[in-house]
Each structure stands twice: as C-alpha cells, then as structure tokens.
C-alpha positions as CSV (number, residue, x, y, z in Angstrom):
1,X,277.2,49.0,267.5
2,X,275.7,50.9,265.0
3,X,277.4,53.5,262.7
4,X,276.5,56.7,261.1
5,X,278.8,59.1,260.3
6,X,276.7,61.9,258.7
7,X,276.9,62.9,255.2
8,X,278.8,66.0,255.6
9,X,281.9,63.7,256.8
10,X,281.2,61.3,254.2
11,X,281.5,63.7,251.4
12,X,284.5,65.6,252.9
13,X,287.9,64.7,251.0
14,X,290.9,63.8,253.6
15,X,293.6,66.1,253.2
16,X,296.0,64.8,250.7
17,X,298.7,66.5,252.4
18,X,298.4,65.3,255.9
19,X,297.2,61.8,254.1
20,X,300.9,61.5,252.2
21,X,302.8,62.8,255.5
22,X,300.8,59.9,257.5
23,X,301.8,57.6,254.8
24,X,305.5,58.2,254.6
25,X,305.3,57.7,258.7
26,X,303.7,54.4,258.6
27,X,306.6,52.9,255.9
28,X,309.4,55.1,257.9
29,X,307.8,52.7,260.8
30,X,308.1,49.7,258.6
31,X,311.8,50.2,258.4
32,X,311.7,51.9,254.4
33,X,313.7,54.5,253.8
34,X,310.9,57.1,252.9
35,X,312.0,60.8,252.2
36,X,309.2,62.9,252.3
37,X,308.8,66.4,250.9
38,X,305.5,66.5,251.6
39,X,304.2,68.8,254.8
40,X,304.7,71.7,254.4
41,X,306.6,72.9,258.1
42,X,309.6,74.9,258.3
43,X,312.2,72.5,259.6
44,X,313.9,75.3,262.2
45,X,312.9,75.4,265.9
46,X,311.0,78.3,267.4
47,X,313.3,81.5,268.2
48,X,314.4,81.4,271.8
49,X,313.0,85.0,272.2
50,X,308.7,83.3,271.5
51,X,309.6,80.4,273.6
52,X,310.9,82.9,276.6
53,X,307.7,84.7,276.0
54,X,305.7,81.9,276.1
55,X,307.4,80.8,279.7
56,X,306.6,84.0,280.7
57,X,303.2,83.8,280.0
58,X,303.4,80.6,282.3
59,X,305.0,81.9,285.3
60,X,302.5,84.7,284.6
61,X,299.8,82.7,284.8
62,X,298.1,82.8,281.5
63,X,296.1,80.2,282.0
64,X,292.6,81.5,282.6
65,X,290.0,81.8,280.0
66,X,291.3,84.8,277.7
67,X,288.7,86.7,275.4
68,X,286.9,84.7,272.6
69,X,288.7,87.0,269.8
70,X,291.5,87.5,271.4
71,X,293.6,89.3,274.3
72,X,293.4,93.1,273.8
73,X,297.2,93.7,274.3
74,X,297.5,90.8,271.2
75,X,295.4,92.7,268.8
76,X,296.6,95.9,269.6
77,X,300.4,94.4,268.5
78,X,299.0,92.9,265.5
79,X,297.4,96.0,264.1
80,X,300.6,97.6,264.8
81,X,302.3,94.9,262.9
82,X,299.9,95.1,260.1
83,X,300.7,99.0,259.9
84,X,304.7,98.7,260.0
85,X,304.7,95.4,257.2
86,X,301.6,96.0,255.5
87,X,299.9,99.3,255.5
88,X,297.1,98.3,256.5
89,X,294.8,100.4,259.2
90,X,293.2,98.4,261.7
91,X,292.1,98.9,264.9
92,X,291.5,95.4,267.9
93,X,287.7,95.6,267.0
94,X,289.2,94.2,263.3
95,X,291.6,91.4,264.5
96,X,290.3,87.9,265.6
97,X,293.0,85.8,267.1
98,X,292.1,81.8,266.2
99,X,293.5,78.6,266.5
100,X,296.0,78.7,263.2
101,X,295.1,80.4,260.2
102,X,293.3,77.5,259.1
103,X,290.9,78.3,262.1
104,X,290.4,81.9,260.6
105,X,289.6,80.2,257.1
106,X,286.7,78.6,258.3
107,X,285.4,81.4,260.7
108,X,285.4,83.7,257.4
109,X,283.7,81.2,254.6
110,X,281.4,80.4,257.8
111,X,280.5,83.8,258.3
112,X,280.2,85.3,255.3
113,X,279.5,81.9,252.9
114,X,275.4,80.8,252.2
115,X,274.8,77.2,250.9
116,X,274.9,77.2,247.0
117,X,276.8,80.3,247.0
118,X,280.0,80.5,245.2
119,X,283.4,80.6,246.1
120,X,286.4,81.2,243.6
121,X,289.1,78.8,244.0
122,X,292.2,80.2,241.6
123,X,293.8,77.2,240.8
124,X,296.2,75.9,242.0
125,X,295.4,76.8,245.7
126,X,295.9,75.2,248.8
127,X,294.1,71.7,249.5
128,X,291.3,72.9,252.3
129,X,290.3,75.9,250.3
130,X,288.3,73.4,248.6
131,X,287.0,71.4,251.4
132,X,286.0,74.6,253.5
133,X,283.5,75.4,250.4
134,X,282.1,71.9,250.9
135,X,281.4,71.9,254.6
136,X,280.0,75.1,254.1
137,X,277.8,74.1,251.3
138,X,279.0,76.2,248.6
139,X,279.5,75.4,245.1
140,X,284.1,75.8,245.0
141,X,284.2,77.4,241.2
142,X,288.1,76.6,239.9
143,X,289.4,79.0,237.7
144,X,292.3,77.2,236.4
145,X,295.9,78.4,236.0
146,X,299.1,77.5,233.8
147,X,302.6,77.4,234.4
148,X,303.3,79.2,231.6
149,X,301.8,82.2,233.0
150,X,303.5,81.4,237.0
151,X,300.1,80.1,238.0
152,X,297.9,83.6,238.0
153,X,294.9,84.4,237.5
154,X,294.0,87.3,235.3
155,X,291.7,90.2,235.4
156,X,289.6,88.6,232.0
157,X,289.7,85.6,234.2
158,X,288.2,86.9,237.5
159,X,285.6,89.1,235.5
160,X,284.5,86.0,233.8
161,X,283.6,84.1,236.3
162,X,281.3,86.9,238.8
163,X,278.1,86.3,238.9
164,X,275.0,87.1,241.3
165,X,275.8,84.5,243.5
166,X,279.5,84.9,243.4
167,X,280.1,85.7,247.3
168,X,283.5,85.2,248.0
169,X,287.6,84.1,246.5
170,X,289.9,82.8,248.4
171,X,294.1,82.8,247.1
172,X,297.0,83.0,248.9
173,X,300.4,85.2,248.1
174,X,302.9,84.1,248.3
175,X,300.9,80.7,246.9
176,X,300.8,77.3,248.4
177,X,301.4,75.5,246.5
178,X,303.3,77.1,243.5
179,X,305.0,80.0,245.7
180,X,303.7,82.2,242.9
181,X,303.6,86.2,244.1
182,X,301.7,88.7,243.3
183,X,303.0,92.2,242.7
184,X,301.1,95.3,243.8
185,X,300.3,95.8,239.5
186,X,298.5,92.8,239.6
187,X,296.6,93.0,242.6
188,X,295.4,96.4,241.4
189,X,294.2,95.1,238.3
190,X,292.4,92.6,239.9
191,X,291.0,95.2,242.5
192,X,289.8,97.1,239.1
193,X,287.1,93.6,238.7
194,X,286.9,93.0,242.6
195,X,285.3,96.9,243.0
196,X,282.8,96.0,240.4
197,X,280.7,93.7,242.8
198,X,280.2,95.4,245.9
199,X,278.8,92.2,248.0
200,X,281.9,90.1,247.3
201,X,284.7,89.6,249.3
202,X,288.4,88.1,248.9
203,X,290.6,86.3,251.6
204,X,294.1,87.2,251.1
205,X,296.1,84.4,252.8
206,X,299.4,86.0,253.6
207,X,301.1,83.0,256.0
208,X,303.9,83.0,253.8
209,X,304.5,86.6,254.0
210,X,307.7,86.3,255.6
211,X,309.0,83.8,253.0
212,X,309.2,85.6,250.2
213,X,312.1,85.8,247.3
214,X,310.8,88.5,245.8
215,X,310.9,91.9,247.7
216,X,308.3,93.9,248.8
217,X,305.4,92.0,250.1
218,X,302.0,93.1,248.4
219,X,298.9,92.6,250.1
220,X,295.6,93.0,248.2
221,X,293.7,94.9,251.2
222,X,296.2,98.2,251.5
223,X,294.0,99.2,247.7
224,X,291.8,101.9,249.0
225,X,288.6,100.8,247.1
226,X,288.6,97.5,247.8
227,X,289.5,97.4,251.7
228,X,286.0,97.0,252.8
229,X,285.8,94.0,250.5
230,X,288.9,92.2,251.5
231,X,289.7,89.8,254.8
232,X,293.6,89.6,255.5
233,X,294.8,85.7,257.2
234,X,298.4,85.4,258.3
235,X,299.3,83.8,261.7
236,X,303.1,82.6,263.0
237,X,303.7,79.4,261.7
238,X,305.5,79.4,258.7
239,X,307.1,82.7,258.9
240,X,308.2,81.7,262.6
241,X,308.6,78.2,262.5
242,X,305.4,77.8,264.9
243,X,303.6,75.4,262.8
244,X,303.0,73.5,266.6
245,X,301.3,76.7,268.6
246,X,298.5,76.9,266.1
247,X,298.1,80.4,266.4
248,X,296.3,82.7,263.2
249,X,294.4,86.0,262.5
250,X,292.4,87.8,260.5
251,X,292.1,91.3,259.4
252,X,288.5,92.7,258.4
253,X,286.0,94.8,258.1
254,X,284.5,95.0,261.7
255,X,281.2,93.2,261.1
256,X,283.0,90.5,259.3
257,X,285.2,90.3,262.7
258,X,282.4,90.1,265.2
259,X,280.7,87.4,263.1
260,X,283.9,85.1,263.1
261,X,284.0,86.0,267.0
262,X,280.3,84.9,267.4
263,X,281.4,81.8,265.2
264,X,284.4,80.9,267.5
265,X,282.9,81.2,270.6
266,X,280.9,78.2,269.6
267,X,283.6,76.0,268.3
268,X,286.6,76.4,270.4
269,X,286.9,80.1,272.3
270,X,289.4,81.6,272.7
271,X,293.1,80.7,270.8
272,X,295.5,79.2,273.6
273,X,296.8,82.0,275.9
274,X,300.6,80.6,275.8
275,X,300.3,81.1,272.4
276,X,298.9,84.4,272.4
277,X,301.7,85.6,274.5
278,X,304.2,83.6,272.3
279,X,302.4,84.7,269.0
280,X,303.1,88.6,270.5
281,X,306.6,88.7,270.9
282,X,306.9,86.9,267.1
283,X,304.2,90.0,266.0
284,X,306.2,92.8,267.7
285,X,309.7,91.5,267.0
286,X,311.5,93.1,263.9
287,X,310.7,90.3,260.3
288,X,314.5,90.7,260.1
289,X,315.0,88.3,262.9
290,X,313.6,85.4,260.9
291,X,315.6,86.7,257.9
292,X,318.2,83.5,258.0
293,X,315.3,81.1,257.5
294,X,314.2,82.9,254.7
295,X,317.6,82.8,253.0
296,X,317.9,79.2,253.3
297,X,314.9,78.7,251.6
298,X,315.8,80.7,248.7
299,X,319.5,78.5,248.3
300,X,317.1,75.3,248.9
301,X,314.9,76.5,246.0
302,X,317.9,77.1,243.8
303,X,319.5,74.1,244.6
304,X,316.4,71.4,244.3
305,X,315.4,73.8,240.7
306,X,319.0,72.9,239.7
307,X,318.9,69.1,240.4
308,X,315.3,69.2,238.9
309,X,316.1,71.0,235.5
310,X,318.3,67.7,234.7
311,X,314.9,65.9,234.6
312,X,313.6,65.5,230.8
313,X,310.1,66.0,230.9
314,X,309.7,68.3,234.1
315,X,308.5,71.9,233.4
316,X,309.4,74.3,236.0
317,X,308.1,78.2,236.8
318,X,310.3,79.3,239.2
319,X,309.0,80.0,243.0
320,X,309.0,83.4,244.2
321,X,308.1,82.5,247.7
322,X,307.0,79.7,250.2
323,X,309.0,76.6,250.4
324,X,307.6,74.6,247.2
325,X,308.1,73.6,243.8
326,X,304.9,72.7,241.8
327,X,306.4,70.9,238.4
328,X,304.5,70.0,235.5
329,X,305.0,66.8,234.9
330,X,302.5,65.9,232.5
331,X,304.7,64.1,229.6
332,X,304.9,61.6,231.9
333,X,301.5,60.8,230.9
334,X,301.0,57.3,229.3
335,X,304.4,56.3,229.7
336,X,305.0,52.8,232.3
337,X,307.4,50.9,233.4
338,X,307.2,47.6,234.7
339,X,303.7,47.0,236.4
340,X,303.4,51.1,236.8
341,X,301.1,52.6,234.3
342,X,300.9,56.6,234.1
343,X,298.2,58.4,233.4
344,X,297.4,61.0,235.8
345,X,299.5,63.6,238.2
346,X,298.1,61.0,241.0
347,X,299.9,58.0,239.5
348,X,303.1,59.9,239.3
349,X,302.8,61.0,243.2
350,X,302.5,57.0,243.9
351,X,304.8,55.8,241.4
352,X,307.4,57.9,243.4
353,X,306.6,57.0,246.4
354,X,306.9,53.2,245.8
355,X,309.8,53.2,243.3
356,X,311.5,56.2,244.3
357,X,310.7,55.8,248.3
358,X,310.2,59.9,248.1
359,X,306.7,61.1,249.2
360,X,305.0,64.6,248.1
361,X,301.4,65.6,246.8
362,X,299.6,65.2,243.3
363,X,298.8,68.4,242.0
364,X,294.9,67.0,242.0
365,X,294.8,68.0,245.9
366,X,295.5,71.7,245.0
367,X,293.6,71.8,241.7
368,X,296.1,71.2,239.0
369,X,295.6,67.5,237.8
370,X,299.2,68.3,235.5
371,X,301.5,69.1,238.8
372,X,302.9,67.6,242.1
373,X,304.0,69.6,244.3
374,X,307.1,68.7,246.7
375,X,308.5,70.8,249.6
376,X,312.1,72.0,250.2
377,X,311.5,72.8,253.7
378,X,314.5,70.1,254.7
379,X,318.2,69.6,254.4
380,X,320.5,69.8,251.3
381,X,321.1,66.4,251.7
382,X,318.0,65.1,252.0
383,X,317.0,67.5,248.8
384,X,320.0,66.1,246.1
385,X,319.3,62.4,247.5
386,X,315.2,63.0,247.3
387,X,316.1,64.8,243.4
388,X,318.4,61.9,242.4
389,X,315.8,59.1,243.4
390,X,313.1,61.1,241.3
391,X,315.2,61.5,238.5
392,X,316.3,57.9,238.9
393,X,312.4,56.6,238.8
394,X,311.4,59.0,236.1
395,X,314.2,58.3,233.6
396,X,312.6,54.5,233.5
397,X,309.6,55.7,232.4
398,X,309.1,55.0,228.5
C-alpha cells in the first residue's frame, strides 16, 4: 500500500503535551509507577447544575443540527457574561460558539492569517500557538521572555518587533504555561503599541479566567482604542472542569466573526448541542460557584512552590493564575549522573521521567528552552511525593 502523508502533516510538531500524557499512560500500563503533572485538566468533576442542564437538553431533544456559530439563546448568554465579568459589549452577531477554544484558535489565525505573514508568539506561550502559525503558513516570530521579569512582554518589546507584515499576536492571561497575569496597566501600555498598527490584531486567550490568584481579571479588549483590533477566546473547560464537552468562543469584531463561521461550517458545523446547553448554564451561573476549585489551586500552588524552593538550582516566579509552575532550571545544565547527560530543558523533562518516574513538559514545547513546566492540577499527595522524587533525581546531578 502506498503512503503519503502530505507535507503539511509532516512538518507539523506533535503536541508535546498530549505526547508526555500518552507517555506516562503507556508506562502506567506497564506496571511503573508514573506520576504525571503533565496535562493540564482540572481534576474536579463537572458541577451537577451543567450536567442537569445538559440532560435537559437530552430529554429536550437537542439533537438536531444547531446553527454553524452557535444557538442564538447561547450567544445571547455569553455576551451577557462577557458584560457582567468582562465589560465587554458584544452583541450574538460577535460570538462563534466552536468545538473548545482550541477550535476558535484556528478559526481566528485561519481567518485572519495569510501565508508568510507574521504572527507574534510572546514566549513562553502555550504549545499549539506555534503549530496553528505553521498549518497556516505563517512565519510564528518569538519574542522571548524571562523569569526575572514573570515572563512579560514589554511595550519596547512589542514595538520592536511590528512590521508590514506583522498581522496578528496571540498570548494568553492568565498564561499557560507560566500562569503569568497581566494587569489592566500593562495591557494599556501595550494597547499604546497595538493602536499604532491599525491592520493588526491580538487574541486574548482568557480560558483561565476563572483561575486566577490575583484579583480582578483584565482583559485586553475592554481598552476603547484597541477593541476593533482585538479577538477575546475563553470557553468552559478549565474554569468549569469541562475539559471533556469541548466547548469554546470567541469574541470579535463582526467580520472577523462571520469569517470563523464561514471557516467552521466547512470543518465541523456546529459545536455539539449538549454542550451548548451544558456550556449555558456554566455561562449564566454566578463565577462564584466555581470559587472552591479556584482556592484549591492557589493552596496547591503554595504548597508544590514550598516543596520546590528546597530544590538548589530551581528558579521560581511565582504563578498568579492557571494551575502551573514553569521553573528555570537551567543550572542543571552540563551536569550528569550516571549514563544521563544534561544539557537542555528537554533532557531534564526525560531525565525525570526515567529516574524520577514523574512526567511533565520541557519548556522547548512552549518556547522557553530554560523551563519545564509541571502542573498542580492533582492531589497534595500526589504533589509532595511527585516534589520529593524530583528533588530526589535532581540532588544527583553533579
């Protein structure tokens, strides 16, 4: 039988992410005792109240083709949740409903993205930003960030690196993977640079709204001179603990909106109508229901900080949102033990995994070749006995 995969495939790097996670399940199935901080998925259970709705929905039957963006009833709730949380003024002809946010990614770069164009990639960000500038054939441009400065970017920064073909940035805030937040100061500085090139545009990935450590949530399209330059992505997974209805949406300009709903009725159609139904009641409900998830996080985050501070050699920022830590842990580099030689952020993600037995992502996935970046979306237990392993492993590294 012959084989051709085409080029595009070829070219297109697997997610590291969902690479590690399939990893730590095929040695889990071996009988090793892999801990793996690598997904990133709340580890609650959907609120009774979505799953009633979504039963609902059944009994109701929502199970007919709904419309490609969208049911009307689903938009209308979330502009009405992007007014109460956000301030920001939409009206359903703005909102596309997709299949997960990472749907609504793609529909935007597709829509607004030519081949050779570029795309701005503040670094780190999360692993597909990358990979959506590749199937679109755009040229990613990585404007690298430090710990030392909680893994912004800067106005100097953004300014530097517009040009004629600059079309479009993409970040997220709260930040996979360093749970970096931006306040409303910084956004506005940045909006100062964004206003000064009218034919480029920003996605603002806001799926970790809800997990956020820091207080008000700030979201880059509520700045009156940018608004008509910036594309708003949240969905329910993270905040709700639906990571399993794959159910996203954007907020845009309207001709931005009908292009992603002239994209989508292509690739998939309509989002899945239990969902939509589901996705609703999460939309409409008060953010305070989902308030307990969000406080465990934070003692998680304090708690795995602690157990890593009594690592020599790790170099910590500390998280203001999300459910990750992203340590520097470059003065590992060059040190070995045994038959384990360590030179890059890659070599330290596979030295733990086979020494330590704990699995989580080199900081070369998300554009920071000095990081790794681990998860604390799981049990206290599981964190000390994951932080003891790595601090084990480490300490033998000379």
């Amino acid at each position: 039988m012959s084989v051709h995969v085409s080029n595009r495939i070829q070219n297109l790097s697997e997610s590291q992410t969902i690479a590690m996670a399939a990893k730590s399940r095929e040695l889990q199935a071996q009988g090793i005792d892999i801990i793996s901080l690598s997904l990133g998925e709340p580890d609650f259970d959907t609120p009774e109240f979505i799953k009633e709705a979504a039963i609902e929905a059944i009994k109701n039957n929502y199970s007919h083709y709904p419309p490609v963006p969208g049911y009307m009833d689903v938009r209308e709730a979330i502009c009405a949740k992007f007014k109460r949380d956000n301030n920001l003024e939409f009206t359903p002809a703005n909102i596309v409903v997709s299949t997960g946010a990472k749907q609504s990614l793609m529909n935007v770069v597709l829509s607004i993205v030519n081949p050779g164009e570029e795309i701005l990639l503040p670094a780190p960000y999360w692993v597909s930003y990358q990979a959506m500038a590749e199937i679109a054939e755009a040229k990613a441009v990585i404007i690298p960030t430090d710990i030392e400065h909680d893994f912004k970017i800067t106005p100097k920064q953004l300014a530097e690196n517009l040009n004629n073909n600059t079309r479009l940035m993409i970040f997220s805030s709260p930040c996979n993977p360093s749970g970096s937040v931006y306040t409303m100061e910084e956004l506005e500085a940045l909006a100062e640079v964004i206003a000064t090139k009218k034919d480029f545009f920003v996605i603002s990935d806001e799926i970790y709204e809800l997990i956020n450590f820091s207080g008000k949530h700030a979201s880059l399209g509520t700045i009156e001179k940018i608004k008509d330059q910036v594309i708003t992505v949240n969905g329910v997974a993270k905040g709700f603990a639906m990571t399993g209805w794959r159910l996203g949406y954007i907020g845009a300009p309207e001709w931005i909106a009908k292009a992603c709903t002239k994209i989508q009725g292509q690739f998939t159609s309509g989002a899945n109508t239990i969902a939509q139904m589901a996705a609703k009641a999460a939309v409409e409900a008060d953010p305070s229901v989902t308030r307990h998830m969000q406080d465990t996080f934070l003692k998680r985050r304090d708690l795995m900080l602690n157990e890593l501070r009594k690592i020599d050699g790790v170099k910590l920022n500390v998280p203001q949102g999300a459910f990750y830590i992203f340590p520097n842990i470059s003065s590992f580099f060059g040190k070995s033990f045994e038959n384990y030689k360590i030179e890059t952020a890659s070599d330290v993600a596979l030295y733990l995994l086979e020494e330590a037995k704990v699995a989580l992502v080199t900081g070369d996935a998300f554009g920071n070749p000095d990081c790794i970046r681990l998860s604390y979306a799981t049990s206290d237990e599981i964190l000390i006995k994951a932080a003891n392993r790595i601090k084990t492993a480490l300490d033998k590294l000379q």
